[in-house]
C-alpha positions in Angstrom: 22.1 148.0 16.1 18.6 147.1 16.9 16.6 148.2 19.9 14.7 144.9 20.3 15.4 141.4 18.8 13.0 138.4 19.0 11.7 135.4 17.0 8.6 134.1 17.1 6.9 130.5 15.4 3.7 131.1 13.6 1.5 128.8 11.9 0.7 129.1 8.4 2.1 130.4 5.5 4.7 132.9 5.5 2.4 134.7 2.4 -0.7 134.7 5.1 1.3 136.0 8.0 2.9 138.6 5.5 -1.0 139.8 4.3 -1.7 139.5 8.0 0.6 141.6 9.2 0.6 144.1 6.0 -3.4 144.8 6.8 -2.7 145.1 10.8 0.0 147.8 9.7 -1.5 149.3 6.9 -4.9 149.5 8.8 -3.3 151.7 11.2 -1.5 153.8 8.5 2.2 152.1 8.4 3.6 150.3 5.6 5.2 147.4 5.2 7.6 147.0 2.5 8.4 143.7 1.6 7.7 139.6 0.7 7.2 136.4 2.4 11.1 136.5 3.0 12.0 139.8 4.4 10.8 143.1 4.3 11.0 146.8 6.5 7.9 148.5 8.0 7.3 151.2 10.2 3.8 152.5 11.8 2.9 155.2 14.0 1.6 153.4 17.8 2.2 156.1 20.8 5.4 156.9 18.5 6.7 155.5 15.6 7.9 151.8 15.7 10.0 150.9 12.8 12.2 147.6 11.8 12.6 144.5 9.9 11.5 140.9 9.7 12.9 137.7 7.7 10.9 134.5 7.7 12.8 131.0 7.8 9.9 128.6 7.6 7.7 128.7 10.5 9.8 131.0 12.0 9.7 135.4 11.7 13.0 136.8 13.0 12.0 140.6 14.0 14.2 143.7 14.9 12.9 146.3 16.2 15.3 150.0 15.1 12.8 152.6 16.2 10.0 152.4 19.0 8.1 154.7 21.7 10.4 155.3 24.4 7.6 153.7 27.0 7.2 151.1 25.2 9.0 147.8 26.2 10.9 145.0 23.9 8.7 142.7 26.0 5.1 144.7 25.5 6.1 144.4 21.5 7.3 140.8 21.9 3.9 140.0 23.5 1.5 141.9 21.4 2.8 140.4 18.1 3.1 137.2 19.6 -0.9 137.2 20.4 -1.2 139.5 17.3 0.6 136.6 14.7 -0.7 133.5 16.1 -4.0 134.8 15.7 
């Protein structure tokens, strides 16, 4: 069961906001594992945060497994929401 659950609408492609969020990741030495359908990643922020996303059209479905224990589902809702829309 996931820690954290939330959707969020982007604008775009789901190909851009899949290279969007693979440099953002990468960049801080995660990985990202996966296509403008679904995919895994997991990076290393205060802790390491780790889930899944699937994209239905303009919309990316995101679970959350693994994350900081001071870290809030809101504070990660919130950052990829700015992050995403970008």
């Amino acid at each position: 069961m996931s820690k954290c659950n939330f959707s969020i609408t982007f604008a775009g492609s789901p190909d851009g906001l899949v290279n969007k969020m693979r440099t953002a990741i990468e960049g801080q030495g995660g990985m990202l594992n996966g296509d403008p359908f679904a995919g895994t990643f997991e990076v290393s922020i205060l802790g390491t945060l780790s889930g899944s996303y699937a994209i239905t059209g303009q919309q990316i479905n995101i679970d959350i497994d693994s994350k900081p224990i001071f870290v809030s589902c809101n504070q990660i809702e919130n950052f990829l929401k700015e992050r995403l829309n970008k």
